[in-house]
C-alpha positions in Angstrom: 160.6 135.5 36.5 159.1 138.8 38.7 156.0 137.5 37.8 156.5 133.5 39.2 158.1 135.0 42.6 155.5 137.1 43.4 153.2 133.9 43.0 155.5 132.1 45.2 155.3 134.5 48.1 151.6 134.5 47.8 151.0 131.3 48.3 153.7 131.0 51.0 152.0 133.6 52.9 148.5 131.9 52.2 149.9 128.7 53.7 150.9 130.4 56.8 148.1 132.1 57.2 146.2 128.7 57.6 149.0 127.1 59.4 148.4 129.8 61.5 144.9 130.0 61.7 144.8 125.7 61.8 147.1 126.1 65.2 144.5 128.4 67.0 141.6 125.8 65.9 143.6 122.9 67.3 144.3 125.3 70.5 140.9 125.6 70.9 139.9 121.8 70.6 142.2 120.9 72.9 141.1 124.2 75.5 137.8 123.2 75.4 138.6 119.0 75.8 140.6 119.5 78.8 138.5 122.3 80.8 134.8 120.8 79.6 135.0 117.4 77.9 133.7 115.8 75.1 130.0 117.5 75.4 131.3 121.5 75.4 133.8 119.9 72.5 130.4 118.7 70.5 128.4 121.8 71.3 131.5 123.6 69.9 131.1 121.5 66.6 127.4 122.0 66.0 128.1 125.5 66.7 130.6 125.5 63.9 128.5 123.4 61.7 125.4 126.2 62.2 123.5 123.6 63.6 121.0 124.7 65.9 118.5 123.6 68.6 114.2 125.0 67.5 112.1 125.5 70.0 110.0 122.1 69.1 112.8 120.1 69.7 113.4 121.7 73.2 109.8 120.8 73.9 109.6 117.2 72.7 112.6 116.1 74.9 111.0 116.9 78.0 109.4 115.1 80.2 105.6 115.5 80.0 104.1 115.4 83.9 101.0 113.2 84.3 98.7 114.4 87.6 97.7 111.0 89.3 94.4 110.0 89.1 91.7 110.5 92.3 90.2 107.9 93.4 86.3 108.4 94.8 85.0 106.0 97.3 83.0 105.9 100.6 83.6 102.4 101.0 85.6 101.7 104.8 84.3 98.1 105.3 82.3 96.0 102.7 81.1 92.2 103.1 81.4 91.0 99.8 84.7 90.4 98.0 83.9 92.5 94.6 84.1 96.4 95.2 83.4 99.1 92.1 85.7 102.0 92.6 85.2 104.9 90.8 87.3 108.0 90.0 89.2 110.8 88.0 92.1 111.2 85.7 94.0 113.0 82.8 91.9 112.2 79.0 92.6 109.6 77.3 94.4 107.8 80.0 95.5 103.5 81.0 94.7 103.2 84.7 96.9 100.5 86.4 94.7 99.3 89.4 97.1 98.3 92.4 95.6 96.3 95.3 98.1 95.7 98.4 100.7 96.8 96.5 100.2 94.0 93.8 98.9 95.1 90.1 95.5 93.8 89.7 93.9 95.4 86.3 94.5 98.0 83.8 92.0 99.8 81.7 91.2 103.1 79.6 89.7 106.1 81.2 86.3 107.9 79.3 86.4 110.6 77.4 86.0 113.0 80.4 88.6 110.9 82.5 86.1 109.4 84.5 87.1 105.8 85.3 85.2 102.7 87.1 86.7 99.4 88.1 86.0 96.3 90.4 88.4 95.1 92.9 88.8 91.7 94.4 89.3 91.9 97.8 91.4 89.8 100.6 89.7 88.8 103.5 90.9 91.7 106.3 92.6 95.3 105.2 93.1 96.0 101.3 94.9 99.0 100.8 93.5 100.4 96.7 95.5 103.0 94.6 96.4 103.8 91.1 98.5 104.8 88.4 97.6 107.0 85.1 100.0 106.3 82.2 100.4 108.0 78.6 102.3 107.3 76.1 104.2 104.7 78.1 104.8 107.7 80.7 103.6 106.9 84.5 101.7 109.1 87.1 102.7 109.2 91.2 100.0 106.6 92.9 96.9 108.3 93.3 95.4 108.7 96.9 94.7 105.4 99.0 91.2 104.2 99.8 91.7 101.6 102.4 88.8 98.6 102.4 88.1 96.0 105.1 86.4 93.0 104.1 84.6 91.0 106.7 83.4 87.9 105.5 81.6 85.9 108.9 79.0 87.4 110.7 79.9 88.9 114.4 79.5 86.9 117.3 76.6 87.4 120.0 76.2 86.3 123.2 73.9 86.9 125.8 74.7 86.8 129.2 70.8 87.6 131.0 68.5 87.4 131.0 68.1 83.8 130.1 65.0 83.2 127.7 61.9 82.3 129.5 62.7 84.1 132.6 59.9 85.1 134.7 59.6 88.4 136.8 56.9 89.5 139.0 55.5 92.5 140.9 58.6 95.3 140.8 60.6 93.5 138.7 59.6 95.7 136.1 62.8 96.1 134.2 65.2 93.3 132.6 69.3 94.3 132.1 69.8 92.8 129.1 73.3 92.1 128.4 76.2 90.0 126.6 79.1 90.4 124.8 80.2 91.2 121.4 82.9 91.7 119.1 85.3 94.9 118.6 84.1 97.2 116.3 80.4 96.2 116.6 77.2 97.8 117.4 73.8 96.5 119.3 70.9 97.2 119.6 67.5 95.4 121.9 64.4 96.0 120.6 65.9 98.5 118.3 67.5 100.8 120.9 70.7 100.9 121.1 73.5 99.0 123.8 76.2 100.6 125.6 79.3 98.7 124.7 82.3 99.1 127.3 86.1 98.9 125.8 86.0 95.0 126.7 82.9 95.0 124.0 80.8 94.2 126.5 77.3 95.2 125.8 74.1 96.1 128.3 70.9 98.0 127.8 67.9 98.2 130.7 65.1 97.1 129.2 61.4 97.7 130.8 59.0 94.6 130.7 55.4 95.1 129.8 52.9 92.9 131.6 52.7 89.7 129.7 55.0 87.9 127.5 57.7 90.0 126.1 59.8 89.5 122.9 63.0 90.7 123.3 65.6 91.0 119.7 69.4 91.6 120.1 71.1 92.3 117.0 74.6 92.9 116.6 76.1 94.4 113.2 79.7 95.0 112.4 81.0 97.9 109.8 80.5 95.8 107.0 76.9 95.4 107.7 76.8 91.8 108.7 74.4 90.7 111.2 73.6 88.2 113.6 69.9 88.1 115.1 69.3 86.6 118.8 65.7 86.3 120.0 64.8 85.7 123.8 61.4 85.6 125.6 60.4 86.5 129.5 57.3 87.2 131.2 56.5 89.9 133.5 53.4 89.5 136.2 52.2 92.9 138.3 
């Protein structure tokens, strides 16, 4: 009989102890649900569980940071519609080729990250960037090389002298002069025109005795030209 009620107590005192010890774990639950939320109440269970974060898994969750590529190009102004861009970016990346904003190709960088691609180009400003991507992760745009195709020729027009002119005895010299369009250069006979801020253009020109041959070209940015070709004669 001894014997049975010192078993009895023992386990009576075994199930308060983990009445006991279950009240300060549900204490604890519900400390840490009202004063950090569900999170610091799963961290709490991992942390019971002996679950633990490594080191590799730390590293794979974050975000990897892709540099932008760089794009190389002297181009300001072009006159044909097709530009080849060249540049640099990270190994082994996609480069998404944006003209005016809009996405116009994609393709895979060389080994060394070196990268070439053509462009077709809108008539006026293009504005040309890009994007690296790996592993589905995106770059910042690159830097922007802005491009202005030019597609007509400037216009020319001479104001004197008029073509078969004649001058005589001190007439010696010929203001040649017209007018132009912005952003274009001219030149008579090779030298070049003074061009005012209306794009007006003059140049004093001296006459040998004879026929003379007089050339006006004007060329824009983009390297088109238009050719004019006059003729006056000079008599000492």
């Amino acid at each position: 009989m001894k014997r049975n009620s010192r078993l009895k107590k023992r386990l009576e005192r075994k199930t308060q102890k983990n009445f006991f010890f279950g009240i300060i774990g549900i204490s604890i639950v519900l400390f840490l649900l009202v004063r950090f939320g569900i999170p610091a109440l799963a961290n709490f269970a991992l942390f019971l569980s002996g679950i633990k974060y490594n080191d590799k898994t730390v590293v794979k969750n974050e975000v990897q940071f892709i540099s932008p590529p760089i794009i190389e190009s002297q181009f300001t102004a072009t006159n044909s519609s097709a530009l080849i861009i060249n540049g640099k970016t990270p190994k082994k990346s996609n480069i998404k080729v944006f003209v005016n904003d809009e996405e116009q190709d994609s393709l895979d960088s060389q080994e060394d990250g070196s990268f070439s691609f053509k462009v077709i180009l809108s008539e006026g400003n293009n504005s040309i960037r890009s994007k690296s991507e790996i592993t589905g992760k995106q770059s910042e745009f690159s830097n922007t090389v802005s491009v202005t195709y030019i597609k007509s020729a400037p216009t020319l027009t001479i104001s004197s002298p008029a073509d078969g002119e004649s001058y005589s005895k001190d007439q010696n010299k010929t203001n040649v002069s017209g007018k132009t369009d912005p952003g274009v250069t001219v030149t008579v006979n090779n030298f070049w025109a003074i061009i005012d801020d209306n794009n007006n253009f003059s140049y004093e020109l001296p006459l040998k005795n004879g026929e003379n041959q007089i050339g006006i070209v004007a060329t824009d940015q983009a390297g088109n030209k238009t050719e004019k070709t006059i003729k006056v004669n000079y008599s000492q």
